[in-house]
N, CA, C and O atoms as a printed pandas DataFrame, in Angstrom:
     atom_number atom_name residue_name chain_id  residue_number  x_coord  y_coord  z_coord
0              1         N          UNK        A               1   -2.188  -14.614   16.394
1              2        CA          UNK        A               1   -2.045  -14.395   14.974
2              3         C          UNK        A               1   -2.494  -12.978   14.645
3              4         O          UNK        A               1   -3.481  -12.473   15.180
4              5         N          UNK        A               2   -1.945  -12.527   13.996
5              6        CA          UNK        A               2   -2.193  -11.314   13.127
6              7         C          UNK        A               2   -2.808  -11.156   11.667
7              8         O          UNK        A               2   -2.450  -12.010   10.856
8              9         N          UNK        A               3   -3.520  -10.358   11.314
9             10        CA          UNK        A               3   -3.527   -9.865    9.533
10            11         C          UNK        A               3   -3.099   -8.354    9.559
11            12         O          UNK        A               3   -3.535   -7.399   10.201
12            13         N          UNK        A               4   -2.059   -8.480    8.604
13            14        CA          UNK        A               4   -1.393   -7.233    7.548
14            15         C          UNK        A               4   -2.287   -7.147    6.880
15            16         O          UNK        A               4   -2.699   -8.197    6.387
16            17         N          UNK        A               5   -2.904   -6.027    6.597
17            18        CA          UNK        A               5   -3.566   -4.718    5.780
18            19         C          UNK        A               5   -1.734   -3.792    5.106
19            20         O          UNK        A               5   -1.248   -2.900    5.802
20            21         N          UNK        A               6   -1.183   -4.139    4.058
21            22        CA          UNK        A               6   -0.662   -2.980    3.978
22            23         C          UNK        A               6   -0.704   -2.491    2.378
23            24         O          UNK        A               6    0.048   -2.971    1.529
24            25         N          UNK        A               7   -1.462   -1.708    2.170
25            26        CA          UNK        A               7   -1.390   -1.005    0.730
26            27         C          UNK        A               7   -0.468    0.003   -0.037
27            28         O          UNK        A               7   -0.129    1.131    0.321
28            29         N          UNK        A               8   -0.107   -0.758   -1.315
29            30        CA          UNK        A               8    1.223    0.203   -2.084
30            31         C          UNK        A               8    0.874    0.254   -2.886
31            32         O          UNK        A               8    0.042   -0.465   -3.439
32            33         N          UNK        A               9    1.673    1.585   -3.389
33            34        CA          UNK        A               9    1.155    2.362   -4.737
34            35         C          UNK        A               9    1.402    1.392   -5.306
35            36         O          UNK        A               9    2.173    0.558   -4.832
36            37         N          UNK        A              10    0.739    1.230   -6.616
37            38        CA          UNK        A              10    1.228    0.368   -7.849
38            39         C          UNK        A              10    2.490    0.333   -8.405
39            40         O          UNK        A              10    2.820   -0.784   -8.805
40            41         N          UNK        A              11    3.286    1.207   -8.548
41            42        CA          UNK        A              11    4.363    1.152   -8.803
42            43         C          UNK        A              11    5.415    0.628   -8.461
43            44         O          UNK        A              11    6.378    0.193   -9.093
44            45         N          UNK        A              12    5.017    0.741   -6.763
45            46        CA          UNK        A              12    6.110   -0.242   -5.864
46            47         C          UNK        A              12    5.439   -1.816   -5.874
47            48         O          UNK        A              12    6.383   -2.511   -6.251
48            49         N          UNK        A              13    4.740   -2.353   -5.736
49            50        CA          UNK        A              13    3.731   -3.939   -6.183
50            51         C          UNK        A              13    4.580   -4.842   -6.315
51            52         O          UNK        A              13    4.490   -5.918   -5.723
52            53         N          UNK        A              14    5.768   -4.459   -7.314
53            54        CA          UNK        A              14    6.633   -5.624   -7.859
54            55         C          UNK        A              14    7.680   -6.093   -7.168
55            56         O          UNK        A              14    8.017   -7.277   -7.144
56            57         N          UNK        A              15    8.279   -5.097   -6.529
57            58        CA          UNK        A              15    9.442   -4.693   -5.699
58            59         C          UNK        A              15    8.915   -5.523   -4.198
59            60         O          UNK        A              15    9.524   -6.490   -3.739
60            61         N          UNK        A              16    7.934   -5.047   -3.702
61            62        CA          UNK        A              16    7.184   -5.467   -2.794
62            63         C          UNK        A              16    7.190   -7.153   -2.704
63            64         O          UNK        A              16    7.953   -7.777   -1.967
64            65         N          UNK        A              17    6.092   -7.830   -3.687
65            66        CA          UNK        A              17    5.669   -8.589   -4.002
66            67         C          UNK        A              17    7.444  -10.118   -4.135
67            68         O          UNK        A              17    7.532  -11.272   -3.714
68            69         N          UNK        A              18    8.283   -9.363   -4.786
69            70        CA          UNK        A              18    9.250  -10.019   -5.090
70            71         C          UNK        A              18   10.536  -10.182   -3.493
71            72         O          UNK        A              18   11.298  -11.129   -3.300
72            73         N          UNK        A              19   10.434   -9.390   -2.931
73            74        CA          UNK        A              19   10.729   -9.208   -1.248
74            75         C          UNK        A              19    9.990   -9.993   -0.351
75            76         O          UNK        A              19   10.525  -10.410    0.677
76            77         N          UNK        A              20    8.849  -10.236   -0.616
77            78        CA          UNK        A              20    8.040  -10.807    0.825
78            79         C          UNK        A              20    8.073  -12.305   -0.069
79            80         O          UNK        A              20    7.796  -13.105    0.825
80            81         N          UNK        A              21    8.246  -13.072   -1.260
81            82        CA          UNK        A              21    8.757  -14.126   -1.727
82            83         C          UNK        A              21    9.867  -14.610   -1.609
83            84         O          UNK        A              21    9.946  -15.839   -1.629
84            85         N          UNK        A              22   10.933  -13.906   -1.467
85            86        CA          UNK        A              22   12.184  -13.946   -0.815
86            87         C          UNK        A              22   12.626  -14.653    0.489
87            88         O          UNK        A              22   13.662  -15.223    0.832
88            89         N          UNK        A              23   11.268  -14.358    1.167
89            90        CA          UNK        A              23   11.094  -14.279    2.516
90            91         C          UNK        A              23   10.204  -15.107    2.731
91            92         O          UNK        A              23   10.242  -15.315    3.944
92            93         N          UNK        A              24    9.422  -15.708    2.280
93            94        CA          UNK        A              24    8.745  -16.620    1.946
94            95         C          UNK        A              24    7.472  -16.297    3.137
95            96         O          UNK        A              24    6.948  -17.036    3.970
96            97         N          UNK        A              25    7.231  -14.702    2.755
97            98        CA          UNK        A              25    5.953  -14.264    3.193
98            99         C          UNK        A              25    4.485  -14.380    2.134
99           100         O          UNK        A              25    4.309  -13.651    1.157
100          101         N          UNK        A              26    3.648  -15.322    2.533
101          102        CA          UNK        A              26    2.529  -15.455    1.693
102          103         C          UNK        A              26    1.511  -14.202    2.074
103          104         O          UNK        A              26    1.149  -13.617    3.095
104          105         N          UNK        A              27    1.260  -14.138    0.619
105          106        CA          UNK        A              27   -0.112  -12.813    0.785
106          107         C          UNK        A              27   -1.043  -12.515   -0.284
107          108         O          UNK        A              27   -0.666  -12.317   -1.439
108          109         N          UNK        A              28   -2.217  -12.482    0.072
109          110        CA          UNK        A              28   -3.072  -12.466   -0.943
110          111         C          UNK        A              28   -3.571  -10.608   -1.472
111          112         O          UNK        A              28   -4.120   -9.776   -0.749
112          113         N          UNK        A              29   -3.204  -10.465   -2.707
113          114        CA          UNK        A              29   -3.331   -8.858   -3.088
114          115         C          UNK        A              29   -4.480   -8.699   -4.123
115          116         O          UNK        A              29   -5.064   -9.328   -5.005
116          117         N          UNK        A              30   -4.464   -7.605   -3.557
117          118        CA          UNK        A              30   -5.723   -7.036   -4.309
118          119         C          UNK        A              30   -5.940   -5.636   -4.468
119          120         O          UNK        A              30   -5.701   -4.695   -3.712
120          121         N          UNK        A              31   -6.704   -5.721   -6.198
121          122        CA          UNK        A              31   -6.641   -4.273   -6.488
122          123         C          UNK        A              31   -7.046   -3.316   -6.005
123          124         O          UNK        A              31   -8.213   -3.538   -5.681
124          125         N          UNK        A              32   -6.766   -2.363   -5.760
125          126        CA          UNK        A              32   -7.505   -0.923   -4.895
126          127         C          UNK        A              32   -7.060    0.126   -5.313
127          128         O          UNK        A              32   -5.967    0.157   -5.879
128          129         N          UNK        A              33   -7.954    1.427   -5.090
129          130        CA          UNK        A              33   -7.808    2.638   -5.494
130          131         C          UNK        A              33   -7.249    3.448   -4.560
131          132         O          UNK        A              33   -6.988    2.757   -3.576
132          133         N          UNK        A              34   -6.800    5.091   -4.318
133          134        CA          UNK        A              34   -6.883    5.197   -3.547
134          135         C          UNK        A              34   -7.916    6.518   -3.341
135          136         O          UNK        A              34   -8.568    6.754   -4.358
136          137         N          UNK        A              35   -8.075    7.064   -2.651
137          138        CA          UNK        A              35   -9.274    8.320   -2.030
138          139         C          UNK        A              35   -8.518    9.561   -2.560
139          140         O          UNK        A              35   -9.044   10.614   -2.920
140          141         N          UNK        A              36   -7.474    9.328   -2.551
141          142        CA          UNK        A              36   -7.028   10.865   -2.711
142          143         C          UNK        A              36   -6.760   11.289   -4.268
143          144         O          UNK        A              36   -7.371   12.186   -4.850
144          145         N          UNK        A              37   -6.055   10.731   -4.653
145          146        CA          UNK        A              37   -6.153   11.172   -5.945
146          147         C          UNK        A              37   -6.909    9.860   -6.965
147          148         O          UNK        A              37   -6.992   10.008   -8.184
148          149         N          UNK        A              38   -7.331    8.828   -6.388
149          150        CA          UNK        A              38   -7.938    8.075   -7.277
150          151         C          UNK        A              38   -6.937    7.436   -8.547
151          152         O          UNK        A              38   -7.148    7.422   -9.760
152          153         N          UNK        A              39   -5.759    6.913   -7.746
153          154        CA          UNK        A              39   -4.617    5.994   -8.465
154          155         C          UNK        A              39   -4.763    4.493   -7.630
155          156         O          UNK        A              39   -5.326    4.316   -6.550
156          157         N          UNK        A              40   -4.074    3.476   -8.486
157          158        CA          UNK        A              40   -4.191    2.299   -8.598
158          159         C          UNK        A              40   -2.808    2.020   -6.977
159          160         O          UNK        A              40   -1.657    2.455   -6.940
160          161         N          UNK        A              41   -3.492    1.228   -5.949
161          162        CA          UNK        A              41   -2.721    0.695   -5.193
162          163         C          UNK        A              41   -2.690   -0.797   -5.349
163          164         O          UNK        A              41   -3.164   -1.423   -6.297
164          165         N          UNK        A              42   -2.048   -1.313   -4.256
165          166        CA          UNK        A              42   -1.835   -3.006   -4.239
166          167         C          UNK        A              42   -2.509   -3.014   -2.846
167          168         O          UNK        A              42   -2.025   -2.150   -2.115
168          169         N          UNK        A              43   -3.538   -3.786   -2.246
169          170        CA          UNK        A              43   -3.452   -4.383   -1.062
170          171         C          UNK        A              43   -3.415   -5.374   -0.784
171          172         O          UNK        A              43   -4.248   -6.222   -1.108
172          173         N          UNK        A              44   -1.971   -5.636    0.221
173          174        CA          UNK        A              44   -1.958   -7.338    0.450
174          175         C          UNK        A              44   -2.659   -7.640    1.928
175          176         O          UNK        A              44   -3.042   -6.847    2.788
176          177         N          UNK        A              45   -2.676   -8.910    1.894
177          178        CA          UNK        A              45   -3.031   -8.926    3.050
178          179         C          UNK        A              45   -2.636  -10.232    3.358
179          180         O          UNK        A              45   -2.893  -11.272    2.752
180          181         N          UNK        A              46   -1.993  -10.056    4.357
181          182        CA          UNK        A              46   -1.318  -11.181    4.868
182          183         C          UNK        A              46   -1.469  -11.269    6.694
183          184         O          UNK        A              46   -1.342  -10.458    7.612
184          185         N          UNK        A              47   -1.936  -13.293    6.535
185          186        CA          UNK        A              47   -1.909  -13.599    7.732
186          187         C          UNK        A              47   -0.530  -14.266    8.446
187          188         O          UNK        A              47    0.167  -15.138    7.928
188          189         N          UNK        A              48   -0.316  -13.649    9.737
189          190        CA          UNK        A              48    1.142  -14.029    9.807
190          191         C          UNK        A              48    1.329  -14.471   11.398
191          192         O          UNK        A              48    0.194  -14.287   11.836
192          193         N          UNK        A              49    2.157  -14.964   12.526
193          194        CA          UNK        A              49    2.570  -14.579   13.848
194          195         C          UNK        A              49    2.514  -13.285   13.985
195          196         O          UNK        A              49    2.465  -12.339   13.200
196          197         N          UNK        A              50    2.536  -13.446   15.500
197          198        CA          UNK        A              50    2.714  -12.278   15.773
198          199         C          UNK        A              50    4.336  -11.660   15.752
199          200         O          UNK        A              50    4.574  -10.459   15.888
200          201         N          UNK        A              51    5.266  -12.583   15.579
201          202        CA          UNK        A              51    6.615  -12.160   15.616
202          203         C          UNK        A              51    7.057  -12.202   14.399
203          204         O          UNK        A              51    8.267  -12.239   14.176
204          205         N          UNK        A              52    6.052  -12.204   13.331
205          206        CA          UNK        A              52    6.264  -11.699   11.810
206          207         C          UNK        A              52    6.229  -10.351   11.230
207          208         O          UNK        A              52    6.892   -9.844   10.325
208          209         N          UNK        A              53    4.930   -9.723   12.266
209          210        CA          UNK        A              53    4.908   -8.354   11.481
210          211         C          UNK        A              53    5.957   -7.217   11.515
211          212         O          UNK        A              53    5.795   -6.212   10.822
212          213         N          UNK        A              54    7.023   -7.372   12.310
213          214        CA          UNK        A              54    8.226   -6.392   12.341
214          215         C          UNK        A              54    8.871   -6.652   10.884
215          216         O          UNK        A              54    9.275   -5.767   10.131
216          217         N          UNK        A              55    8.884   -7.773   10.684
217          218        CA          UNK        A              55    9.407   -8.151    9.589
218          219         C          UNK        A              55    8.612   -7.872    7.975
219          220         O          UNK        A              55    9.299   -7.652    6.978
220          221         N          UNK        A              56    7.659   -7.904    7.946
221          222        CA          UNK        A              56    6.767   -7.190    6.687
222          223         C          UNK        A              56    6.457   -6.016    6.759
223          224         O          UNK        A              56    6.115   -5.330    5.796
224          225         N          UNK        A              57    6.542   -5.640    7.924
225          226        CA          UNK        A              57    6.510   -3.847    7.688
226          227         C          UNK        A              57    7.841   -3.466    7.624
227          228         O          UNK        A              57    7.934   -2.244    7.735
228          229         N          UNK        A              58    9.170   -4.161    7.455
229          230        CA          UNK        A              58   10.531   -3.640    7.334
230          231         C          UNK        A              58   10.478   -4.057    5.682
231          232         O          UNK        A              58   10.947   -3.271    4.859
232          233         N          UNK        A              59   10.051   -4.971    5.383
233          234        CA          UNK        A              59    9.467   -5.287    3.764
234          235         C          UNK        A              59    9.438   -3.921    2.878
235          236         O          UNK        A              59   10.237   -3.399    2.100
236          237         N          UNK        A              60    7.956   -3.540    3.429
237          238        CA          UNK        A              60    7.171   -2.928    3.516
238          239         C          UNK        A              60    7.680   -1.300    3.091
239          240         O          UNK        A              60    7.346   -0.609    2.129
240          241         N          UNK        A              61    8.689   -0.993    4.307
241          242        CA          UNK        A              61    8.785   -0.229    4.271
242          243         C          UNK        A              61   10.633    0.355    3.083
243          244         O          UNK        A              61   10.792    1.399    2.450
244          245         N          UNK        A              62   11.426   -0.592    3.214
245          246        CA          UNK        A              62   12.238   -1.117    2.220
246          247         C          UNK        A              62   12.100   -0.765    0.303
247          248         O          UNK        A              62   12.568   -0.123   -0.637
248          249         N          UNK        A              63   11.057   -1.783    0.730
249          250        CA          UNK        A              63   10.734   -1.402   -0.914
250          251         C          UNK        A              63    9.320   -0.926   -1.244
251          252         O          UNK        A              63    8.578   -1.700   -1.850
252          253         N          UNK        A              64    8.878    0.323   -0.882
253          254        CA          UNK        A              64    7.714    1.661   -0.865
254          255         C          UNK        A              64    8.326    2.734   -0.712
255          256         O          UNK        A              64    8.186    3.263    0.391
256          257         N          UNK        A              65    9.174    3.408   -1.694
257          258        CA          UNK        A              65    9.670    4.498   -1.704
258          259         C          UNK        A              65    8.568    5.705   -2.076
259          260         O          UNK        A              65    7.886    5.691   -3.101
260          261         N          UNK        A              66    8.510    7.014   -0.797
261          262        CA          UNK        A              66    7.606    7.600   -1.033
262          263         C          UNK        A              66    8.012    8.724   -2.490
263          264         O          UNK        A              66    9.232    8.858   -2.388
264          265         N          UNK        A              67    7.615    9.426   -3.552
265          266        CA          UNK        A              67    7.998   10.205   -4.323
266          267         C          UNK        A              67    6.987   11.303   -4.676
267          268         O          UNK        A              67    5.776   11.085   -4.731
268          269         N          UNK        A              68    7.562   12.521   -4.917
269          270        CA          UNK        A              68    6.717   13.815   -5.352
270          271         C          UNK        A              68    6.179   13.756   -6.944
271          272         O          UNK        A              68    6.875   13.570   -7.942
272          273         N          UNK        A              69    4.730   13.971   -6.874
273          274        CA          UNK        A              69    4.649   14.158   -8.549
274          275         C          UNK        A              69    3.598   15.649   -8.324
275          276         O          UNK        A              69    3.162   16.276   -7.358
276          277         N          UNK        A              70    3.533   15.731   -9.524
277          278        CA          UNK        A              70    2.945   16.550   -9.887
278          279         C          UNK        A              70    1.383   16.853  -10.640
279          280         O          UNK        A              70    1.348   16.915  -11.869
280          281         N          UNK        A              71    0.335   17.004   -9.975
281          282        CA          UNK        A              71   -0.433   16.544  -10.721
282          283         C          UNK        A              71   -1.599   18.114  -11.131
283          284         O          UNK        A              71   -1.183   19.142  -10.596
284          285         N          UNK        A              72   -2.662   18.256  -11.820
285          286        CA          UNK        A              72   -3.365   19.454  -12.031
286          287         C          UNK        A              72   -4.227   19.733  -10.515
287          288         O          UNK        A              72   -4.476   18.575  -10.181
288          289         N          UNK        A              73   -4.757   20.554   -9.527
289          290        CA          UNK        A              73   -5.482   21.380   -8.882
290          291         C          UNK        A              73   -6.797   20.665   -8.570
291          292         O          UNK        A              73   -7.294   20.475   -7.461
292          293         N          UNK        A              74   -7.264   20.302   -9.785
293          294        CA          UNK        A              74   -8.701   19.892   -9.796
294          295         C          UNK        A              74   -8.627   18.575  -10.344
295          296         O          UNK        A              74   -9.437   18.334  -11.239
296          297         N          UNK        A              75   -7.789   17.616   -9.987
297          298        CA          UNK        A              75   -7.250   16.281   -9.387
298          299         C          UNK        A              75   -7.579   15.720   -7.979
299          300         O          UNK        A              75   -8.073   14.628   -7.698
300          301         N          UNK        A              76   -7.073   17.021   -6.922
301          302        CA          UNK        A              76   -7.089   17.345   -5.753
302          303         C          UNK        A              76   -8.672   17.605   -5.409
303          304         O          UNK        A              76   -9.350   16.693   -4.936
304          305         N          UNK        A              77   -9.281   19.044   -5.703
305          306        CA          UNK        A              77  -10.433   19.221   -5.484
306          307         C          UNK        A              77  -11.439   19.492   -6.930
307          308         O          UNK        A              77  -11.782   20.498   -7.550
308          309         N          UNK        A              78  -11.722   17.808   -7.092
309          310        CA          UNK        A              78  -12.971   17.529   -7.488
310          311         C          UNK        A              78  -13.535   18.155   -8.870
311          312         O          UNK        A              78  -14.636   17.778   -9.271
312          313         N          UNK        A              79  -12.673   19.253   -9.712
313          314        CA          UNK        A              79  -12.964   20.270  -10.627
314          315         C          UNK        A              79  -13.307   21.289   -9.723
315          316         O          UNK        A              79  -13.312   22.126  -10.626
316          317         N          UNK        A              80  -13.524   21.786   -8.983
317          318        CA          UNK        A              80  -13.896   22.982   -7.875
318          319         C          UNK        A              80  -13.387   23.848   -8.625
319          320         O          UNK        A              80  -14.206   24.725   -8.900
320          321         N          UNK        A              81  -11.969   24.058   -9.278
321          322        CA          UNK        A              81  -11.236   25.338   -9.284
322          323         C          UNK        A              81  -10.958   25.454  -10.973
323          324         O          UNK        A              81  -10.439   24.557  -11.637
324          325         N          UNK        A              82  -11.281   26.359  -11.341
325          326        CA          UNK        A              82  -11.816   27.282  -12.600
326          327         C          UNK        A              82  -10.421   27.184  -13.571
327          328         O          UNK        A              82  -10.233   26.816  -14.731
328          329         N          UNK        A              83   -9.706   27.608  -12.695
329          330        CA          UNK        A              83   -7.992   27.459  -13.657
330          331         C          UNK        A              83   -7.376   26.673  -13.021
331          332         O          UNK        A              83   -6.858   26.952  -11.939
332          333         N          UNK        A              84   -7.317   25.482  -13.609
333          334        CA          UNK        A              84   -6.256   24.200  -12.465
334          335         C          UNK        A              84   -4.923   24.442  -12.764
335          336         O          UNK        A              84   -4.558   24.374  -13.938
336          337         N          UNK        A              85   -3.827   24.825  -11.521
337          338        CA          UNK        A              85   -2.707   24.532  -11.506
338          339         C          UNK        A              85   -1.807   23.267  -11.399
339          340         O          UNK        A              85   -2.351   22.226  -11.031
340          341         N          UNK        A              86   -0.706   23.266  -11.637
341          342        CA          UNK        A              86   -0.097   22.149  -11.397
342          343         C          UNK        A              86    0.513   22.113   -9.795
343          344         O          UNK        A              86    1.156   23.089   -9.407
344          345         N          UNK        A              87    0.329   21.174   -9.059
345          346        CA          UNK        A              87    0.362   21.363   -7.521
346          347         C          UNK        A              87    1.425   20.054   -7.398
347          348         O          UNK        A              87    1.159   19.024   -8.018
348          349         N          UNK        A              88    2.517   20.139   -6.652
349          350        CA          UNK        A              88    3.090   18.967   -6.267
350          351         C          UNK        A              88    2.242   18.380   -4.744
351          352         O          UNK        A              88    1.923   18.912   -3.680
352          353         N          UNK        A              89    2.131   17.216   -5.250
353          354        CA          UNK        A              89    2.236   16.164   -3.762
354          355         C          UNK        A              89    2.837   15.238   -3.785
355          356         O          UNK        A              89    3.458   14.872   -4.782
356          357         N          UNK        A              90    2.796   14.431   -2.353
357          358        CA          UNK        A              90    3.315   13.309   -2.393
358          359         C          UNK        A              90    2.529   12.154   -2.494
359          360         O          UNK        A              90    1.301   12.102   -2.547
360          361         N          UNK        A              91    3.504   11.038   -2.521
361          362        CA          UNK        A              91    2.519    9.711   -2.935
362          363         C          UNK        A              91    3.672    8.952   -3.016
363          364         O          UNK        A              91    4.816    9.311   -3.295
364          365         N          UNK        A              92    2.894    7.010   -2.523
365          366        CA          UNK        A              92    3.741    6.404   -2.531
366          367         C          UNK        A              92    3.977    5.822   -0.980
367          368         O          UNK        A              92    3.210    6.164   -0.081
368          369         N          UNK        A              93    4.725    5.218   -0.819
369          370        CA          UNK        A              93    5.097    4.537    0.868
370          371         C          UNK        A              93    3.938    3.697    0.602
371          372         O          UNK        A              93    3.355    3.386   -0.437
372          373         N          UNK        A              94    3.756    3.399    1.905
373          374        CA          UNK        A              94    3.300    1.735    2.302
374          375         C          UNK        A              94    1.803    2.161    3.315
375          376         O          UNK        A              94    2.248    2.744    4.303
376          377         N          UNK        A              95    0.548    2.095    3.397
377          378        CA          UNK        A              95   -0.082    2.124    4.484
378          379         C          UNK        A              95   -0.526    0.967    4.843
379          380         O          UNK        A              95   -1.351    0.204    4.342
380          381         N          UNK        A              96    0.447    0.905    6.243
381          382        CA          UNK        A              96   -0.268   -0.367    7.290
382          383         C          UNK        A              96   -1.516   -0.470    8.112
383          384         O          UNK        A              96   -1.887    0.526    8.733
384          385         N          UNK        A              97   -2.298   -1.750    8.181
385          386        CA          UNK        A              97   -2.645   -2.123    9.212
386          387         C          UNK        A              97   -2.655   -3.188    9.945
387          388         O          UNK        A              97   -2.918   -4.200    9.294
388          389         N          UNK        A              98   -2.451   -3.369   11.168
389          390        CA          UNK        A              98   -2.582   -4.719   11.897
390          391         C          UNK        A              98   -3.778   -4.801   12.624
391          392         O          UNK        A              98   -4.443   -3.978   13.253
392          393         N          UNK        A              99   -3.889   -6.010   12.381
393          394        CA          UNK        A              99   -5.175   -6.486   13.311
394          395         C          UNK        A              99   -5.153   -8.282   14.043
395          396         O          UNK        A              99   -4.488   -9.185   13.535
396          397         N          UNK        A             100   -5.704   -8.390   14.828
397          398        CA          UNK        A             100   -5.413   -9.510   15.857
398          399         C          UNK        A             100   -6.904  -10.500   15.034
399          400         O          UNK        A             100   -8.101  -10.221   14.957
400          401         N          UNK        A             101   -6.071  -11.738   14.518
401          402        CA          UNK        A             101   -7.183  -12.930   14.012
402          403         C          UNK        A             101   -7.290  -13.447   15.543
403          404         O          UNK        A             101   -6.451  -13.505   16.442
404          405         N          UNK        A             102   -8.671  -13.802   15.479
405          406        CA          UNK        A             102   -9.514  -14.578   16.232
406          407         C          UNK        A             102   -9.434  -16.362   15.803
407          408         O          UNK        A             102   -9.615  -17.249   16.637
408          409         N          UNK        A             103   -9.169  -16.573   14.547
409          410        CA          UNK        A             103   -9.097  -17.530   13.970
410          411         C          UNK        A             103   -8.999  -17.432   12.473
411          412         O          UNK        A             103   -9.608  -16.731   11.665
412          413         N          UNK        A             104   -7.702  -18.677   12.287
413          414        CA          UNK        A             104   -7.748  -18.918   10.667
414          415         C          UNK        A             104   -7.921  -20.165   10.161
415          416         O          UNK        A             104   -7.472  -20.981   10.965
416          417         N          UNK        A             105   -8.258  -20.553    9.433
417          418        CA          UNK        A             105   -8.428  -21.896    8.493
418          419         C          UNK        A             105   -7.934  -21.295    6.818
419          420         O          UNK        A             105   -8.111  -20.244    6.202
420          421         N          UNK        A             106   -7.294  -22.502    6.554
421          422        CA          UNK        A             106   -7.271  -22.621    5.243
422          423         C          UNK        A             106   -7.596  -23.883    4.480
423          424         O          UNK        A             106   -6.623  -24.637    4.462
424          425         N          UNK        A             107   -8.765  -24.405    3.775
425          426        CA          UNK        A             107   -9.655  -25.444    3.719
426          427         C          UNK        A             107   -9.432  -25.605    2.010
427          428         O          UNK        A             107  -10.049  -26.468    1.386
């Protein structure tokens, strides 16, 4: 058995969420931030086979479209910088993880 770790921007959540129901992938989500710019993700986490996870990271990766925004300088670093510019990055997509259960119960 496996657990999916995979976290999406908020924006993609619904898209996501409505795909792995489809599929009649169960997963329990939860709110999270992220480190970099300190925006709202989804993390699900789902326990699955091991001949499931090709299939939720094709989910996964399906409906997590990565996109450029634009945000101020001192977004990025912390207020550090005196005149904040507007800086594009990216954001968005899917970050996975897998990991090998030892054991599950559901009681």
């Amino acid at each position: 058995m496996k657990l999916v770790y995979a976290i999406v921007n908020d924006d993609d959540t619904y898209a996501v969420t409505k795909a792995m129901q489809k599929k009649g992938i169960r997963a329990t989500k939860l709110a999270s931030t992220g480190g970099f710019l300190s925006r709202g993700n989804t993390t699900f986490m789902i326990c699955c086979r091991d001949e499931q996870v090709d299939e939720i990271i094709s989910v996964c990766k399906e409906h997590s479209r990565k996109r450029r925004q634009v945000v101020l300088s001192t977004e990025i670093n912390e207020g550090m910088i005196s005149d904040p510019e507007p800086v594009e990055v990216n954001i968005g997509g899917a970050t996975i993880f897998v990991t090998d259960i030892e054991r599950f119960e559901q009681v």
